[in-house]
C-alpha positions as CSV (number, residue, x, y, z in Angstrom):
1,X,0.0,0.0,0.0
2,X,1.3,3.8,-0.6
3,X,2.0,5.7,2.2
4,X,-1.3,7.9,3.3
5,X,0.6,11.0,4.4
6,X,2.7,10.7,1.1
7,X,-0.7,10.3,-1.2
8,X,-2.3,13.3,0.9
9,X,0.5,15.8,0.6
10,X,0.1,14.6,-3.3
11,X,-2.8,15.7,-3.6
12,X,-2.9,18.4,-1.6
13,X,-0.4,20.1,-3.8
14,X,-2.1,19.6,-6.5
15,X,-5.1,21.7,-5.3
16,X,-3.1,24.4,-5.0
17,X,-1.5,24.6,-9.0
18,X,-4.8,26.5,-10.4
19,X,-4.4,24.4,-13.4
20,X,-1.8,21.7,-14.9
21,X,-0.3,20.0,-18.1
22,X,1.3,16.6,-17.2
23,X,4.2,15.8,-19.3
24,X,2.8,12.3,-20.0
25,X,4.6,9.7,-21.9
26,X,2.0,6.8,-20.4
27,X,4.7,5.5,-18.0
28,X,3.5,4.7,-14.8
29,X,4.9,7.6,-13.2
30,X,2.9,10.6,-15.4
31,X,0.0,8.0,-15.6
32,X,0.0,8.4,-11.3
33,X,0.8,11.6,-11.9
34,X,-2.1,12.2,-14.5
35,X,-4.9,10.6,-12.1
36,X,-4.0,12.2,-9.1
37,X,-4.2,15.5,-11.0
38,X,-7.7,15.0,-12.0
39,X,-8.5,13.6,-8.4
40,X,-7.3,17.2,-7.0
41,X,-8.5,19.8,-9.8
42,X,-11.5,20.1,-11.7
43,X,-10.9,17.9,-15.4
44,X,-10.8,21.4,-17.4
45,X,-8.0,22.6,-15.7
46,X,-5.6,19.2,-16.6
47,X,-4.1,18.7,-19.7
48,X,-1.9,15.6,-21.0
49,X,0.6,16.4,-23.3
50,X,2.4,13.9,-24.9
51,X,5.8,15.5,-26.7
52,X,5.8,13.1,-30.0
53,X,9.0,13.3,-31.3
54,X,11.2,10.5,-33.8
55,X,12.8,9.2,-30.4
56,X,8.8,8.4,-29.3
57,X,8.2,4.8,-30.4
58,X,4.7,4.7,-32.0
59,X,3.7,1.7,-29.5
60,X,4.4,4.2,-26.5
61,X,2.6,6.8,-27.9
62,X,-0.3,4.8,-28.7
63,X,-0.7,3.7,-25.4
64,X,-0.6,7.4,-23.7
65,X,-3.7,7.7,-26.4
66,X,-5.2,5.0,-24.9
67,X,-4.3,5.5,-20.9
68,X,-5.6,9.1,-21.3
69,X,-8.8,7.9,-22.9
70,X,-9.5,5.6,-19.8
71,X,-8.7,8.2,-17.5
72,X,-10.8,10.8,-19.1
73,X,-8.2,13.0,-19.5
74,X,-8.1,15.6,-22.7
75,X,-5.1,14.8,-24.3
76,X,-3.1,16.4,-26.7
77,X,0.2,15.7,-28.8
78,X,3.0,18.4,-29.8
79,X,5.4,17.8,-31.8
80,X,9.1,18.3,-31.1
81,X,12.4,18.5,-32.6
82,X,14.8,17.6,-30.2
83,X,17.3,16.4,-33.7
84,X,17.6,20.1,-34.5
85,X,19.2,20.7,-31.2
86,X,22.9,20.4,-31.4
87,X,23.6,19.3,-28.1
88,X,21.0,16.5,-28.4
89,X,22.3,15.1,-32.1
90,X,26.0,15.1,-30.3
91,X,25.2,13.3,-27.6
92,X,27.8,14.0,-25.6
93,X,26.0,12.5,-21.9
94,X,24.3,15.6,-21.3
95,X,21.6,14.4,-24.4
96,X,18.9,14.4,-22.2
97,X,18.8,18.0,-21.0
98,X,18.9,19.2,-25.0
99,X,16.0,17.0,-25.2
100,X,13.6,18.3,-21.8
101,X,14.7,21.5,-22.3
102,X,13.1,21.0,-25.6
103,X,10.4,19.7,-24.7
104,X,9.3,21.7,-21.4
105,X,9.6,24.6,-23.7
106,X,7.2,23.3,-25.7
107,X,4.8,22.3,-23.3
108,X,5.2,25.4,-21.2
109,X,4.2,27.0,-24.0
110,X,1.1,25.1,-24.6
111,X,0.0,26.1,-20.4
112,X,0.5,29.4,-21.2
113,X,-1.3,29.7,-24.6
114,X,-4.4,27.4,-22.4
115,X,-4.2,29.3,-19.3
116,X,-2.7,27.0,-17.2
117,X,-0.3,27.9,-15.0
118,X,2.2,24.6,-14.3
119,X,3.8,22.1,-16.3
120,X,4.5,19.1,-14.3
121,X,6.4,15.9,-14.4
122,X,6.0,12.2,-13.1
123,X,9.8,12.8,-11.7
124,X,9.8,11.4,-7.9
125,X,11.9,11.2,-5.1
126,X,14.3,8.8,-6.2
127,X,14.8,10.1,-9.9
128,X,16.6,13.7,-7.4
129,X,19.0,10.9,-5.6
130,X,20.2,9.3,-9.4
131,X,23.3,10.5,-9.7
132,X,23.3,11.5,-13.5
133,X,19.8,13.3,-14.0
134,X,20.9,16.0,-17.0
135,X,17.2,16.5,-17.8
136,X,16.2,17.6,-13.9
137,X,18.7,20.5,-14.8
138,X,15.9,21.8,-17.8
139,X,13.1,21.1,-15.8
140,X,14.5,23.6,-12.9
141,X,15.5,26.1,-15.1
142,X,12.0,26.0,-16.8
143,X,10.3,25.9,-13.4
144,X,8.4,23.0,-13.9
145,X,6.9,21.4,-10.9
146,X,7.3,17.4,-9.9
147,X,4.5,17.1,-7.4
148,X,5.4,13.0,-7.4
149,X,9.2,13.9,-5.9
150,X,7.5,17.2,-4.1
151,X,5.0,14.5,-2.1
152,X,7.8,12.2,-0.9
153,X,7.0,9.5,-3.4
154,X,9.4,7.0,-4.2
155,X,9.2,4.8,-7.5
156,X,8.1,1.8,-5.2
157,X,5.0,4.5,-3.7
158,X,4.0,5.4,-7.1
159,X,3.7,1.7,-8.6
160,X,2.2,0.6,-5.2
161,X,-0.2,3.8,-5.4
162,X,-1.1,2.6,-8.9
163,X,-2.1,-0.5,-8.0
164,X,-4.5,1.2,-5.2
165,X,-5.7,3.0,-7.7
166,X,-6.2,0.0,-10.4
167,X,-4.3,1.4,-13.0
168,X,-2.9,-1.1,-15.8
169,X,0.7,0.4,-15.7
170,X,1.3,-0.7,-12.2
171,X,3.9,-3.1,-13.3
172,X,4.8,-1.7,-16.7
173,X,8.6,-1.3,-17.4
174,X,10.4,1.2,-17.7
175,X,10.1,2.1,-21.7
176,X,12.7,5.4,-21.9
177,X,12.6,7.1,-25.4
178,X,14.8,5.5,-28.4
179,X,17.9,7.8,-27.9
180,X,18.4,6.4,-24.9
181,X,19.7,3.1,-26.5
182,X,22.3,4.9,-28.7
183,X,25.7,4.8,-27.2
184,X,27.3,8.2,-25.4
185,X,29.7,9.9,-28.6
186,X,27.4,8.2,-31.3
187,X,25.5,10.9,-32.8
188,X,21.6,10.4,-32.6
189,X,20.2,10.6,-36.4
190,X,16.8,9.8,-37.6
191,X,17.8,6.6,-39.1
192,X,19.8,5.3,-36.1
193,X,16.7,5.9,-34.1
194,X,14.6,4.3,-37.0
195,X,16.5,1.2,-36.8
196,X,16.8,0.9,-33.1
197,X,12.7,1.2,-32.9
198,X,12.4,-1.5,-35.8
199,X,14.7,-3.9,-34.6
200,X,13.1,-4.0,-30.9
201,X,10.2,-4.9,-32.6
202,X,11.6,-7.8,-34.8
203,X,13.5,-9.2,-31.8
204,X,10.3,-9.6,-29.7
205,X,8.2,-10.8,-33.0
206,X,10.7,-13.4,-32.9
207,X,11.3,-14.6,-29.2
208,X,7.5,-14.5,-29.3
209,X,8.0,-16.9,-32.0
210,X,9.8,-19.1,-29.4
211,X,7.6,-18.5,-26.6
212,X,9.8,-15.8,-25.0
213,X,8.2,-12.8,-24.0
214,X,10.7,-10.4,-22.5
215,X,9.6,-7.7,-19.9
216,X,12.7,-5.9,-20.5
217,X,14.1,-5.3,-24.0
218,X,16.8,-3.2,-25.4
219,X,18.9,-2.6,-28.3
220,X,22.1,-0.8,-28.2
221,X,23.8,0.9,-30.7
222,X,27.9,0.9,-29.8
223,X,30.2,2.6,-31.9
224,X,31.1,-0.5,-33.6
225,X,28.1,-3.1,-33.6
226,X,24.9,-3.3,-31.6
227,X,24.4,-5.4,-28.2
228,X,20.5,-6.6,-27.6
229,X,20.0,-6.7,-24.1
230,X,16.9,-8.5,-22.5
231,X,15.8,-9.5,-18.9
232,X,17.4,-12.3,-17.2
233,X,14.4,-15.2,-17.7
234,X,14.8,-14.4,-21.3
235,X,18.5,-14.4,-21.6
236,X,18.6,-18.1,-20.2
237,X,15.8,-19.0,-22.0
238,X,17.8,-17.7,-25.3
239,X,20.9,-19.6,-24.1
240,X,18.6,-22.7,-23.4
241,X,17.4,-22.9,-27.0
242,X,20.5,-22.0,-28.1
243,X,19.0,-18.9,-30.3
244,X,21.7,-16.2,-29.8
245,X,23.6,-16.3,-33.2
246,X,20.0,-17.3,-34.7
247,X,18.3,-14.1,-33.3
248,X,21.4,-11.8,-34.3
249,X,21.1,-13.1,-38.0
250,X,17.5,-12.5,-38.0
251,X,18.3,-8.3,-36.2
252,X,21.0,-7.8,-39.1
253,X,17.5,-7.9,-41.4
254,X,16.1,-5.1,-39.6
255,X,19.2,-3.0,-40.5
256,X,21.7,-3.9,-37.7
257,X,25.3,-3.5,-38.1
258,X,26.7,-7.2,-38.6
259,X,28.4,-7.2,-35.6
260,X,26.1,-8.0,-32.4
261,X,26.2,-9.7,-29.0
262,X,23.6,-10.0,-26.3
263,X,23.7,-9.6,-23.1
264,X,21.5,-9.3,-19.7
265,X,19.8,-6.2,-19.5
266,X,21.2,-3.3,-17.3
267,X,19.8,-0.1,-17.1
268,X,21.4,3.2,-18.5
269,X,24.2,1.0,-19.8
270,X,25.3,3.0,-22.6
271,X,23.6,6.5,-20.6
272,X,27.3,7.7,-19.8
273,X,29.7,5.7,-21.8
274,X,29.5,1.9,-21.1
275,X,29.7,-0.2,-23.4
């Protein structure tokens, strides 16, 4: 169960905000966020705004379409161009501010031009204790409010909220934007985040094919090669079939370079270097 005083000082802030637009992806952190909003403040003062961008892959946007819906949120998109950012196409390790202080300045935008006075993130408590949170820096600078962190919540009160609350995404992974999987010094390009979005989708088409359904699924562009990460239970069970050089041949057809491993999956692991 969440913790009471945490969920009260939740939505106790949000009473105060005179009018919000969630920065909603359809996580479960801006889906919390996005119910607890319309718990607090009349429905014609919330807003979900969903930043659709080339780094957005069409299966998570089409599922912020359909969380909103079930909420009864009004939902919009807005498109952004974080690839005409300089600092975003380098990717350097600070990609991530280039790409919400894009985006923030887009939605802030939006409040303004609505009447709404916030913009506001599912960031909580332990997103301020990660130790390499470039996109925080954007979100301060744009004052953006993160009622979730504000409140107390940790990630394990906002998936256990969630499931108070009987929303769907209470155990949905984490599913950051494509970028993310390209490999700190490799630029980001259109096509490399074309490719990365297509071949996550034939990997899983195939280990479905094998009755593997991975919870966690990544591939990672390196500067020479790719690695396709995936959860432990599906790693073994690739190792068990003895699929790995089967599945590699069959993600060099979706574009791949020819040279690919696989590997458990970690999070961030190419975020600030690693390879």
């Amino acid at each position: 169960m969440p913790r009471p005083d945490a969920v009260d000082r939740l939505l106790d802030g949000l009473t105060h905000l005179d009018g919000l637009v969630v920065a909603f992806s359809g996580g479960v952190d801006s889906t919390v966020l996005l119910a607890a909003a319309l718990r607090a403040l009349p429905p014609d003062r919330v807003v979900a705004a969903t930043a659709d961008s080339p780094s957005l892959a069409r299966g998570e946007l089409a599922d912020a379409r359909r969380l909103a819906a079930l909420l009864g949120a009004e939902h919009v998109t807005l498109p952004t161009d974080e690839l005409a950012v300089d600092g975003y196409r380098a990717n350097r390790g600070d990609r991530c501010y280039f790409c919400k202080h894009t985006v923030l300045t887009v939605l802030t935008a939006f409040a303004a031009s609505r009447g709404l006075r916030h913009v506001a993130t599912g960031t909580h408590a332990d997103d301020l204790r990660a130790p390499h949170r470039p996109g925080l820096r954007a979100a301060r600078e744009l004052s953006v409010v993160e009622p979730l962190a504000q409140a107390g919540l940790t990630k394990a009160d906002v998936r256990a909220l969630a499931r108070s609350w009987d929303l769907d995404v209470a155990d949905k992974p984490a599913a950051p934007c494509l970028a993310s999987r390209v490999s700190v010094g490799v630029p980001v390009t259109l096509e490399r985040l074309s490719t990365v979005e297509r071949a996550e989708t034939a990997a899983r088409t195939f280990l479905a094919g094998h009755s593997l359904t991975p919870r966690d699924l990544r591939v990672r562009l390196l500067p020479e090669g790719f690695r396709l990460e995936v959860d432990t239970p599906t790693y073994a069970g690739i190792l068990t079939r003895d699929l790995s050089a089967t599945v590699l041949d069959h993600l060099a057809t979706a574009g791949l370079p020819a040279s690919g491993s696989i590997a458990p999956y970690r999070s961030g692991s190419v975020a600030t270097g690693a390879s």
